[in-house]
Residue, then its C-alpha position, 0 to 999 in steps of 0.5 A: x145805332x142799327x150795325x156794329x163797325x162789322x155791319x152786325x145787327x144790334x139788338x136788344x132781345x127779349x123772349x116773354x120777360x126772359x132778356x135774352x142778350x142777359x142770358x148768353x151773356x151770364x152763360x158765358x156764350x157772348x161778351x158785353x161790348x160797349x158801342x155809344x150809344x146803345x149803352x143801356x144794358x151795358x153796366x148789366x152785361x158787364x156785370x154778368x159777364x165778370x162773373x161767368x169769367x170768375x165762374x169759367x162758365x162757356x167761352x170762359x171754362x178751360x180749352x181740352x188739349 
């Protein structure tokens, strides 16, 4: 599919050899979703996704108060 249920683009991108979706993914700067049927990648960015929540990296670290 071309949009999410928002109207967002979906899209698959890559800088060279460097997936870029992996990287923020793995930085904890995005989630993996799961939108049938572009599921390709998605068992990967779980996986990433896991262990920068076990890690704390990003949007997974601790909120200052």
């Amino acid at each position: 599919t071309d949009r999410d249920a928002y109207e967002r683009l979906l899209r698959y991108v890559y800088v060279g050899n460097t997936f870029v979706n992996a990287v923020l993914v793995e930085e904890g700067f995005a989630y993996s979703y799961y939108y049938p049927p572009d599921t390709k990648h998605y068992d990967e960015l779980l996986e990433l996704e896991l262990a920068a929540e076990a890690a704390g990296r990003g949007l997974w670290s601790a909120c200052q108060s």
